[in-house]
Structures are given as structure tokens and as C-alpha cells.
PyMOL CGO cylinders between C-alpha atoms (Angstrom):
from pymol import cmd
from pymol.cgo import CYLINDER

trace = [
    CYLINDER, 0.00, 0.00, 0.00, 1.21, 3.24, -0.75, 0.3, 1, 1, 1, 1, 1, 1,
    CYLINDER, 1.21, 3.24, -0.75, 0.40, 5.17, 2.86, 0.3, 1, 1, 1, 1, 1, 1,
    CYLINDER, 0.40, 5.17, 2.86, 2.72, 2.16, 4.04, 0.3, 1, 1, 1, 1, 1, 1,
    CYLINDER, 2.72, 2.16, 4.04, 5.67, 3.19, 2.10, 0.3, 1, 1, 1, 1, 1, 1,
    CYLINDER, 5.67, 3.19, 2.10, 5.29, 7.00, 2.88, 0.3, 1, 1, 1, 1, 1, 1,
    CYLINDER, 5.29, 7.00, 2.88, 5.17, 5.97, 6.59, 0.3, 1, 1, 1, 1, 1, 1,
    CYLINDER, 5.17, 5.97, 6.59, 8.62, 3.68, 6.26, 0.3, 1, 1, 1, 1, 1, 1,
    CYLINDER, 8.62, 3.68, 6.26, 9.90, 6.62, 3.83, 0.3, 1, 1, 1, 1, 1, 1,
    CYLINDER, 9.90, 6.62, 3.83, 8.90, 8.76, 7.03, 0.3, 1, 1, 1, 1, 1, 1,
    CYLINDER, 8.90, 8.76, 7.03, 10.76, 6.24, 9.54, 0.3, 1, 1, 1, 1, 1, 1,
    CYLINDER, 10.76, 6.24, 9.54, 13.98, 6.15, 7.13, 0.3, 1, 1, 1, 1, 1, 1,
    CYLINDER, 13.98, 6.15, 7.13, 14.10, 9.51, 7.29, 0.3, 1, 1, 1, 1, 1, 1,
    CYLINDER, 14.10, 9.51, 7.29, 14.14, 9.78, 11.32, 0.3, 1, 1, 1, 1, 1, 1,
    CYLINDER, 14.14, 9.78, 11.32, 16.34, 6.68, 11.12, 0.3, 1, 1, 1, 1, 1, 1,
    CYLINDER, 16.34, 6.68, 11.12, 18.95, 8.73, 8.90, 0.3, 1, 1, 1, 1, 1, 1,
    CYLINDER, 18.95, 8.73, 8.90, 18.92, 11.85, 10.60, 0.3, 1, 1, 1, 1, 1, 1,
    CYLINDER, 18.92, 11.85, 10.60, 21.92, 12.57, 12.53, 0.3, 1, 1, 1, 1, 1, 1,
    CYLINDER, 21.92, 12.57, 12.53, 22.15, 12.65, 16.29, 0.3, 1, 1, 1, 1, 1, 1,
    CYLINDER, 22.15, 12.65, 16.29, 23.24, 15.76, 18.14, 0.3, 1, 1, 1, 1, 1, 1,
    CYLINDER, 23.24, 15.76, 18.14, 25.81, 15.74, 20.70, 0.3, 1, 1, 1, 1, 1, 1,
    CYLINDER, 25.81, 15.74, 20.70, 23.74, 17.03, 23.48, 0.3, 1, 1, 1, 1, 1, 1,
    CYLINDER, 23.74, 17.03, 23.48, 20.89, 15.35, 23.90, 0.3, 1, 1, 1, 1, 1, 1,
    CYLINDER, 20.89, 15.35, 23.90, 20.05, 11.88, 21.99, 0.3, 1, 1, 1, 1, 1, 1,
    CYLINDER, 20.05, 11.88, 21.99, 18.47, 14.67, 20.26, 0.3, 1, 1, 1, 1, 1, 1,
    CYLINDER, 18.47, 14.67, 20.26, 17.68, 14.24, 16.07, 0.3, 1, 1, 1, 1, 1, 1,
    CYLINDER, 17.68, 14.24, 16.07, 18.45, 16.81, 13.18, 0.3, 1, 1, 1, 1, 1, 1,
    CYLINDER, 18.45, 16.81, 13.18, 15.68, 16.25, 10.59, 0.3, 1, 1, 1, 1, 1, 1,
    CYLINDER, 15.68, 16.25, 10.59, 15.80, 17.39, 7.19, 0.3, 1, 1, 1, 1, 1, 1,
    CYLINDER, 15.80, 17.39, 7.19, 12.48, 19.73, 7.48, 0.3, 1, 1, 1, 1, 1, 1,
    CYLINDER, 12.48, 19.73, 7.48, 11.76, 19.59, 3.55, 0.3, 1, 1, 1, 1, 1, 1,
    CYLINDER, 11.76, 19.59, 3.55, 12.23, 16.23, 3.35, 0.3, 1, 1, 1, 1, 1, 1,
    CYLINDER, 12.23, 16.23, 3.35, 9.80, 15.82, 6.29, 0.3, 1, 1, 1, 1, 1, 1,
    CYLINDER, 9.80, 15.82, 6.29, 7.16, 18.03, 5.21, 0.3, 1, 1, 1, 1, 1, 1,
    CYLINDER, 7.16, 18.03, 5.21, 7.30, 16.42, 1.50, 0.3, 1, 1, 1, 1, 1, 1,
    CYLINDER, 7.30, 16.42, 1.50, 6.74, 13.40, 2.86, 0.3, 1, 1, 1, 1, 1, 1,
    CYLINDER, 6.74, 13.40, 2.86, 3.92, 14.23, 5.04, 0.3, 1, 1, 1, 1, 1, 1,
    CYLINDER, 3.92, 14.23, 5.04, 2.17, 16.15, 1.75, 0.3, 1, 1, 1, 1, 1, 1,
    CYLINDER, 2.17, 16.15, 1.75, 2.98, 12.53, -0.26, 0.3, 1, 1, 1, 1, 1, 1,
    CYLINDER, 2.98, 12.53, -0.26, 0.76, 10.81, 3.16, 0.3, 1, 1, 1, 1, 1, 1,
    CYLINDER, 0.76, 10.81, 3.16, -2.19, 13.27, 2.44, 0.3, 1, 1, 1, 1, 1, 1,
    CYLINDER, -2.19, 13.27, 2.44, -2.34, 12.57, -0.89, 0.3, 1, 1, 1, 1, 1, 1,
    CYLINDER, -2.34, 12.57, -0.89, -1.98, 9.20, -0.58, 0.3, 1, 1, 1, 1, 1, 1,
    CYLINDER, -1.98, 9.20, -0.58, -5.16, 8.66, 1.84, 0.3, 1, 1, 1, 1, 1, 1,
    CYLINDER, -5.16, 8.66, 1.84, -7.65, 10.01, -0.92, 0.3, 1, 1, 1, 1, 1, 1,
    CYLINDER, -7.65, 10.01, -0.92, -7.10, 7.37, -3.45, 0.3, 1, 1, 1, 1, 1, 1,
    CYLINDER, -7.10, 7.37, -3.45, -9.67, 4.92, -0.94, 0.3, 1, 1, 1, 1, 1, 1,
    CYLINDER, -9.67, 4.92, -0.94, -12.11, 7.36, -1.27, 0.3, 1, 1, 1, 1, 1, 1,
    CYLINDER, -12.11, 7.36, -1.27, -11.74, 7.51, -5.00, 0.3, 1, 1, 1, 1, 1, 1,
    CYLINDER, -11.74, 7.51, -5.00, -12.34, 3.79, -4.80, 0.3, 1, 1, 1, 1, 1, 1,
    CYLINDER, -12.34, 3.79, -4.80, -15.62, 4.18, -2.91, 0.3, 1, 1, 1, 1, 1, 1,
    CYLINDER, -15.62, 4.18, -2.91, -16.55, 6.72, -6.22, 0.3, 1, 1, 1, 1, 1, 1,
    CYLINDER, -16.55, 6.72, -6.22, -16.09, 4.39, -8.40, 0.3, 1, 1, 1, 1, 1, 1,
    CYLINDER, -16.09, 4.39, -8.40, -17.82, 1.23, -6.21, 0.3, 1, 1, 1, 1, 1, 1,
    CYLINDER, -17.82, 1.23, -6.21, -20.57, 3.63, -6.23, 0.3, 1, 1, 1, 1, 1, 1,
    CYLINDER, -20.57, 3.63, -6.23, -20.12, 5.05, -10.18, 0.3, 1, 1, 1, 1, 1, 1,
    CYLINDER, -20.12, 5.05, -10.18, -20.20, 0.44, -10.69, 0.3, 1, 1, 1, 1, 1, 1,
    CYLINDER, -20.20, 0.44, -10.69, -23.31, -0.27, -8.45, 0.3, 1, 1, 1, 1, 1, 1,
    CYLINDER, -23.31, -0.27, -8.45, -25.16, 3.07, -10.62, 0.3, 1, 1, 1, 1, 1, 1,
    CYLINDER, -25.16, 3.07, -10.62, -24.25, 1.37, -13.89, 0.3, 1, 1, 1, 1, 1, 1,
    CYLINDER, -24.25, 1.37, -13.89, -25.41, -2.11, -12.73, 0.3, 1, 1, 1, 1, 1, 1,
    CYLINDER, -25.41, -2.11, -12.73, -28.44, 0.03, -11.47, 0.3, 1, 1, 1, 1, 1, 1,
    CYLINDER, -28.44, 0.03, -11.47, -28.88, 1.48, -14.73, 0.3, 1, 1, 1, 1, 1, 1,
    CYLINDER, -28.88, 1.48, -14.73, -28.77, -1.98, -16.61, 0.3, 1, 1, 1, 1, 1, 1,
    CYLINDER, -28.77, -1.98, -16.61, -31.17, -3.34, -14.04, 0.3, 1, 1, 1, 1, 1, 1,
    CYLINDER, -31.17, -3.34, -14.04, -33.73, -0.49, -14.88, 0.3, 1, 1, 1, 1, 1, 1,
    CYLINDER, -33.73, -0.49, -14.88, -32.54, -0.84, -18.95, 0.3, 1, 1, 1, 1, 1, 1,
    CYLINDER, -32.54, -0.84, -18.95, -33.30, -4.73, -18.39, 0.3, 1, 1, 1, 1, 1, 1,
    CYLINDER, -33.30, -4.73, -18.39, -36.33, -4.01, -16.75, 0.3, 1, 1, 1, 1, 1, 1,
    CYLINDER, -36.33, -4.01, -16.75, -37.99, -1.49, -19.18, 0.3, 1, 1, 1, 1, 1, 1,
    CYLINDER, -37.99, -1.49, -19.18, -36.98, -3.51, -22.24, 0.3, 1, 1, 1, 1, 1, 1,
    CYLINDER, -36.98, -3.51, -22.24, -39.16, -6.54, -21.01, 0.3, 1, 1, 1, 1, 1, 1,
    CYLINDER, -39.16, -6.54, -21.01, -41.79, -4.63, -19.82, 0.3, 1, 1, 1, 1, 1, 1,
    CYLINDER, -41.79, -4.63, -19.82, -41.75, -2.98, -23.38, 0.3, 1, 1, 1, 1, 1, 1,
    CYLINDER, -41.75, -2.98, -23.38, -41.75, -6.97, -24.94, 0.3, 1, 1, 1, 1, 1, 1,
    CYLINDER, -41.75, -6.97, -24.94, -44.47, -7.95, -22.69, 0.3, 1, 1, 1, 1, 1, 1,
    CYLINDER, -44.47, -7.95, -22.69, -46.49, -4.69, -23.96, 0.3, 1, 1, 1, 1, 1, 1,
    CYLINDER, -46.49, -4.69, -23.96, -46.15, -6.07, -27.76, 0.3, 1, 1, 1, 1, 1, 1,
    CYLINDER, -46.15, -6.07, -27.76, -46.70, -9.09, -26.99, 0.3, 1, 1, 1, 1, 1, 1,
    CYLINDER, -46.70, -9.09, -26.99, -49.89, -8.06, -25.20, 0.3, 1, 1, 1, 1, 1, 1,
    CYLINDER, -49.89, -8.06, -25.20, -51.09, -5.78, -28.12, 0.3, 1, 1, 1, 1, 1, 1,
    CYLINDER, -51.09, -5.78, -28.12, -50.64, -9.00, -30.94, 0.3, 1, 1, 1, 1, 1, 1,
    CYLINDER, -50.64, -9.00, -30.94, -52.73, -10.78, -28.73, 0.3, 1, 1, 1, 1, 1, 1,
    CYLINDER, -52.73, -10.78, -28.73, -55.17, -9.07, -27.89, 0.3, 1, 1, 1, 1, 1, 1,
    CYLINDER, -55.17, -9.07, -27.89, -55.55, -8.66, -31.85, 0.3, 1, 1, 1, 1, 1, 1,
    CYLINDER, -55.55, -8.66, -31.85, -56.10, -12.35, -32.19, 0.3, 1, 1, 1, 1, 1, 1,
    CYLINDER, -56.10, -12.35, -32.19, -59.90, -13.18, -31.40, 0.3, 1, 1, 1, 1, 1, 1,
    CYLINDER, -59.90, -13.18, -31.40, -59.39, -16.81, -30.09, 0.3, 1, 1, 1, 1, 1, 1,
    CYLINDER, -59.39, -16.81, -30.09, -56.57, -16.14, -27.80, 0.3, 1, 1, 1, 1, 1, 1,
    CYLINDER, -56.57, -16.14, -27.80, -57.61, -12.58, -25.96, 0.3, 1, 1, 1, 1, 1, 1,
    CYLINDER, -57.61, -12.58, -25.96, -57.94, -13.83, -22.91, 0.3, 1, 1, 1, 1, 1, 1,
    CYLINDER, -57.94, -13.83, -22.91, -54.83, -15.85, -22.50, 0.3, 1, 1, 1, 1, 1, 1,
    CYLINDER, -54.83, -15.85, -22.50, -52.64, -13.08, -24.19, 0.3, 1, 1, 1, 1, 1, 1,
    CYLINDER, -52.64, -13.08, -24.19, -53.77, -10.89, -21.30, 0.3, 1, 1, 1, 1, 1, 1,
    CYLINDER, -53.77, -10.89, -21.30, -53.51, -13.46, -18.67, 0.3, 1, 1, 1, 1, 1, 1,
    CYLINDER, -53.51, -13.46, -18.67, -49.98, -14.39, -20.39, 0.3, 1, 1, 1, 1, 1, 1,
    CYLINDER, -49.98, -14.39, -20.39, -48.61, -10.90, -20.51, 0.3, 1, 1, 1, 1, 1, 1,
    CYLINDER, -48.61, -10.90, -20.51, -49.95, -9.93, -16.81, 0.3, 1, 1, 1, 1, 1, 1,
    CYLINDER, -49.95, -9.93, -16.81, -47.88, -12.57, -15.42, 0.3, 1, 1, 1, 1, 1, 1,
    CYLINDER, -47.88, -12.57, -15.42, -44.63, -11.78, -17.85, 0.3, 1, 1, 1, 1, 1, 1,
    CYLINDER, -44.63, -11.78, -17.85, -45.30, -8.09, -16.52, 0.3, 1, 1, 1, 1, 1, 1,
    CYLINDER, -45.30, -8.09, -16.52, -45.33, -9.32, -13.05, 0.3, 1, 1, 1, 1, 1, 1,
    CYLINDER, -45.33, -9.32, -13.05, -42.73, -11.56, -13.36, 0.3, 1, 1, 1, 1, 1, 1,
    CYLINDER, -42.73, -11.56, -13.36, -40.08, -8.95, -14.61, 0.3, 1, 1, 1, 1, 1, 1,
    CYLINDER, -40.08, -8.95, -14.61, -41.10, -6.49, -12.62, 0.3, 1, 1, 1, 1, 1, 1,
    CYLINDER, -41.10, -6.49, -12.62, -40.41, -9.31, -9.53, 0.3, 1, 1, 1, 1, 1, 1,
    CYLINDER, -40.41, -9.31, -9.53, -36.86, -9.55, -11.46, 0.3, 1, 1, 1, 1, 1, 1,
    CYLINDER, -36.86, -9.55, -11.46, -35.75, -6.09, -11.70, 0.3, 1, 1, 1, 1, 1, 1,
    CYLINDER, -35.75, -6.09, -11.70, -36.68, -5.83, -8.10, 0.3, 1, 1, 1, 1, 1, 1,
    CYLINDER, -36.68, -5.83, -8.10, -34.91, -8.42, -7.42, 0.3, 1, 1, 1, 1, 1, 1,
    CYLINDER, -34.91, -8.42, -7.42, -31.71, -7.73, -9.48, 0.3, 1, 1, 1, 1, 1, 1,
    CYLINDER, -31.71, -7.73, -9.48, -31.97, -3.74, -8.09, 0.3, 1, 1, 1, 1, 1, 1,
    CYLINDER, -31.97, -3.74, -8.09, -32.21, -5.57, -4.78, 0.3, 1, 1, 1, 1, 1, 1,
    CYLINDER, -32.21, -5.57, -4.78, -29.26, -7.17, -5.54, 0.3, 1, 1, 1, 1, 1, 1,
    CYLINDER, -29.26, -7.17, -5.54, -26.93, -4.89, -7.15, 0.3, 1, 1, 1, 1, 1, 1,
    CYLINDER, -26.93, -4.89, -7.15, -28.07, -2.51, -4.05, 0.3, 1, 1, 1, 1, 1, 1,
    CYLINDER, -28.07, -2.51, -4.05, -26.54, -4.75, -1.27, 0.3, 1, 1, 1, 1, 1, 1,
    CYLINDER, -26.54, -4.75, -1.27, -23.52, -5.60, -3.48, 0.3, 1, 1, 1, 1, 1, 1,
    CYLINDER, -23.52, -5.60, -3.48, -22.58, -1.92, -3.63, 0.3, 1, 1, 1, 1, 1, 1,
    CYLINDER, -22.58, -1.92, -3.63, -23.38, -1.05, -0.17, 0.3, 1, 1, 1, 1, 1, 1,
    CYLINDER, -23.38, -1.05, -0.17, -21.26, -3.84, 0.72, 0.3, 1, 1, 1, 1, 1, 1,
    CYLINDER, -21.26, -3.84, 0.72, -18.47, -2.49, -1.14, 0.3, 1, 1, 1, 1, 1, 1,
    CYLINDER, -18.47, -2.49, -1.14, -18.91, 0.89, 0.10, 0.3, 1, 1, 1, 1, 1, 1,
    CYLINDER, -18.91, 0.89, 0.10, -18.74, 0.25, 3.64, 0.3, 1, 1, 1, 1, 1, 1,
    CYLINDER, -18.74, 0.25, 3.64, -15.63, -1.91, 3.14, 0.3, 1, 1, 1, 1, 1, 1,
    CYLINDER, -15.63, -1.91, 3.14, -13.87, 0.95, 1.50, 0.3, 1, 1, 1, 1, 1, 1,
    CYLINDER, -13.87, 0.95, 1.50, -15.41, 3.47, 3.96, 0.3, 1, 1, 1, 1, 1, 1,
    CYLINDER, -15.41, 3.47, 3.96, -14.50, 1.37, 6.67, 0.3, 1, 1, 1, 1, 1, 1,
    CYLINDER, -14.50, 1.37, 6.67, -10.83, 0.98, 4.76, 0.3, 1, 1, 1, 1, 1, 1,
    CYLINDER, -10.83, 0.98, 4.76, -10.33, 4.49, 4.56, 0.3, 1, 1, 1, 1, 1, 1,
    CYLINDER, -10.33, 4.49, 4.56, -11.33, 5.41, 7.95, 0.3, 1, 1, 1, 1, 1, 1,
    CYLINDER, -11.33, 5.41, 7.95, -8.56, 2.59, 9.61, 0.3, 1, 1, 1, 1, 1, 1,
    CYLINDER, -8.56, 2.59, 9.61, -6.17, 3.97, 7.26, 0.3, 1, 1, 1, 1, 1, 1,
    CYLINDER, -6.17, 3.97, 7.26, -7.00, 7.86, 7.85, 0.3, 1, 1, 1, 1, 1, 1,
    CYLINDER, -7.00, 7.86, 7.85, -6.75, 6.95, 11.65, 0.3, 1, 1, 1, 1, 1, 1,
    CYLINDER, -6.75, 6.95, 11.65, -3.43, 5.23, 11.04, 0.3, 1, 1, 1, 1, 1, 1,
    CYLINDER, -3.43, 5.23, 11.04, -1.91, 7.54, 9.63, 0.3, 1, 1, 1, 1, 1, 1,
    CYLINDER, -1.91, 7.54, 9.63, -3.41, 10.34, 12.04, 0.3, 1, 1, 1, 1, 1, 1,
    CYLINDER, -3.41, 10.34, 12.04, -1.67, 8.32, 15.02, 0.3, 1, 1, 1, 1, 1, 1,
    CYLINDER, -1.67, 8.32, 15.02, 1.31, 7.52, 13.63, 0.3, 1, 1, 1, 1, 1, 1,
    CYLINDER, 1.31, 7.52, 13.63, 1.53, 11.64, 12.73, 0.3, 1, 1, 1, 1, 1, 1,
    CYLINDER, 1.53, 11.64, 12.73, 0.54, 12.33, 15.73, 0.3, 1, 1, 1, 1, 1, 1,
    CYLINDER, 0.54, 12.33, 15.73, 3.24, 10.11, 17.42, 0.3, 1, 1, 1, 1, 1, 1,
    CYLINDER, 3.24, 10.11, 17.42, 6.38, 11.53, 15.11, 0.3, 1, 1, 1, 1, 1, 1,
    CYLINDER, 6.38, 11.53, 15.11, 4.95, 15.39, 16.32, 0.3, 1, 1, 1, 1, 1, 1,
    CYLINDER, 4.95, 15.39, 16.32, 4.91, 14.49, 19.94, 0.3, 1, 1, 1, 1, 1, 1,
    CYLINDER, 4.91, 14.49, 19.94, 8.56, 13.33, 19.51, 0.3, 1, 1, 1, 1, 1, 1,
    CYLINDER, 8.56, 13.33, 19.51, 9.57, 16.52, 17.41, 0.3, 1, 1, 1, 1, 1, 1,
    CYLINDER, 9.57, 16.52, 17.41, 8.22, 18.45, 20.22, 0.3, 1, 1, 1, 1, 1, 1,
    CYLINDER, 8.22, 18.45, 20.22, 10.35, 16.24, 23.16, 0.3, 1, 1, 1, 1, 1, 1,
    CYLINDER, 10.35, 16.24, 23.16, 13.10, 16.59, 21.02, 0.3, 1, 1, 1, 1, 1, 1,
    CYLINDER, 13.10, 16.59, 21.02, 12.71, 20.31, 20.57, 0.3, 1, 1, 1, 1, 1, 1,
    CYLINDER, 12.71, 20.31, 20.57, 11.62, 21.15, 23.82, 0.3, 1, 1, 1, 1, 1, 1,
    CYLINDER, 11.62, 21.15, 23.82, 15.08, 19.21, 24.84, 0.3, 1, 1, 1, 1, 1, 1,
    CYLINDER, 15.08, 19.21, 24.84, 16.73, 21.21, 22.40, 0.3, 1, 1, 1, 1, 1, 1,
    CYLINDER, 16.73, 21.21, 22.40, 15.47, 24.54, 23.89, 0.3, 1, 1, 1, 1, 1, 1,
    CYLINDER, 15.47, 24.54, 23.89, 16.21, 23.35, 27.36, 0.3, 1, 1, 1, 1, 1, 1,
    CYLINDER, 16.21, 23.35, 27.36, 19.89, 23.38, 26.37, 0.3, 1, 1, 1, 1, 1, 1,
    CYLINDER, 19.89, 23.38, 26.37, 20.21, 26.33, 24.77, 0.3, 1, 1, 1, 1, 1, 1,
    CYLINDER, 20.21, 26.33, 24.77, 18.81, 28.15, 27.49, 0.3, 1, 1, 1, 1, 1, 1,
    CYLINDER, 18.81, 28.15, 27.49, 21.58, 26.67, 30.21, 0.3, 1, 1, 1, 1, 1, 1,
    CYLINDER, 21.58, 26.67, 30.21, 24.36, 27.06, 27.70, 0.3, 1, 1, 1, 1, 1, 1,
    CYLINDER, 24.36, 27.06, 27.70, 22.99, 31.08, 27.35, 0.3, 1, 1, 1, 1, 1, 1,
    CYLINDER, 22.99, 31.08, 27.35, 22.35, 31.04, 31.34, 0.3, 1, 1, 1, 1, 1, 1,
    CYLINDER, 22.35, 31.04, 31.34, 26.22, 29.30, 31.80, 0.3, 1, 1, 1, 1, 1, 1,
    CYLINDER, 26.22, 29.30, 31.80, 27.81, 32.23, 29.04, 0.3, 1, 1, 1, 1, 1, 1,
    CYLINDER, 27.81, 32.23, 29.04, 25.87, 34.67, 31.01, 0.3, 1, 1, 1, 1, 1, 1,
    CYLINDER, 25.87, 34.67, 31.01, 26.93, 34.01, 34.41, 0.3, 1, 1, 1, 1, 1, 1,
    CYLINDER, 26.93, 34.01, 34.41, 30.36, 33.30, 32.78, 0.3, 1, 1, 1, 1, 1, 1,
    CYLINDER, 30.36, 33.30, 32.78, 30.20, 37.27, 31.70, 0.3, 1, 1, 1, 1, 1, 1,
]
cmd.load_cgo(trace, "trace")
């Protein structure tokens, strides 16, 4: 997955950085840190995209249920109207092409019925997808900013007793 690799890119980076002599303390190359943090929030919306097009695929199926639907409805019709011209057989061309009428209406219902839970199903697991990878990637941010700030607050702490030691040293 491609958040994956940003988030080892991320790691190599901290992994790379050079240690300060005071400290423990990490120098991080800031642009290289920041590009790879703009690389993580474009990565995320490529799920979403993939819930679009789920939901673009279960319209389409949709649309061919409806397409299915209205062409045998619009069979069933003719076939209705040449029977109904035939003396002999009015009766069971009406009978015939009630229960063709019924029965593809029962279809389409059933194949919209169908191609309804398919996509929801597909939805939520991208939804759901997204979301664990969004909050992933949210913690694991979150973590590498807490331990900028430790580091920097560290950093700050010994700048201010090296100024405090020159000063008294004045």
C-alpha cells in the first residue's frame, strides 16, 4: 500500500537523521519531512476515489437493471397488443402478458435488490478501509509530532543553560 511506504519513507528519514551531541536529540531534514507528510495526504484520498467508483459500478449495474427491466416490460407490452388482436386467444394473451409483466417487474426488483446490497457492501468496506487507514496515519503523525516536540523542547532546554552558563560566565 502506498500510505505504508510514505510511513517507512517517514521512519527512514528519522532513522537517517543525525544525532546531536547534546541530547540523543535528532536533526531532521524539514523539507524532506514536510514532503513526505504532503505525499501521506495525498496518498489517503485514493480509498475514497475507490468508494466513487464502487458507487459510479453499483449506478451502472443500477442502470442496466432499470434498462433490463424497461426492455421486457416494453416486450411484454407487444406481446400483449398481438394478442389481444387475435380473437381466439384474448384472454390468455392478457392473462400471459400480466404474469410476464409481473414476473419482470419481480426480477428487476430483485436484481436492483441485488446490485443494491452488493454496492453497499463495497462501500462500507472501502469506507470502513479508509477510515482505519485515515486513523493510522493520524496516530502515527501524531506520534512523530509528539517526539519533534520532546526533542525540541530538549533542544530549547539546552540552549537556554548554555545562554544562562555564558551569562553568568560574563
Amino acid at each position: 500500500m502506498e500510505i505504508l511506504d510514505l510511513i517507512d519513507s517517514l521512519e527512514e528519514l528519522v532513522v537517517q537523521s543525525r544525532r546531536l551531541p547534546v541530547g540523543g536529540n535528532l536533526v531532521v531534514d524539514r523539507k524532506r519531512m514536510l514532503d513526505v507528510v504532503d505525499q501521506l495526504r495525498l496518498a489517503v484520498p485514493a480509498d475514497l476515489r475507490e468508494a466513487a467508483q464502487i458507487i459510479e459500478g453499483r449506478d451502472r449495474v443500477l442502470q442496466d437493471a432499470y434498462e433490463s427491466a424497461r426492455l421486457t416490460v416494453a416486450r411484454a407490452e407487444e406481446e400483449r397488443a398481438q394478442r389481444l388482436e387475435e380473437n381466439a386467444l384474448v384472454r390468455q394473451a392478457q392473462e400471459r402478458s400480466q404474469a410476464m409483466l409481473r414476473d419482470a417487474e419481480a426480477r428487476a426488483r430483485q436484481a436492483i435488490a441485488e446490485a443494491d446490497a452488493t454496492a453497499a457492501a463495497h462501500l462500507s468496506e472501502a469506507a470502513e478501509a479508509a477510515s482505519r487507514q485515515l486513523d493510522d496515519a493520524d496516530q502515527y503523525a501524531l506520534e512523530v509530532l509528539r517526539r519533534l516536540e520532546n526533542q525540541l523542547q530538549a533542544f530549547l532546554e539546552s540552549i537556554r543553560l548554555s545562554i544562562g552558563s555564558l551569562q553568568e560566565k560574563r
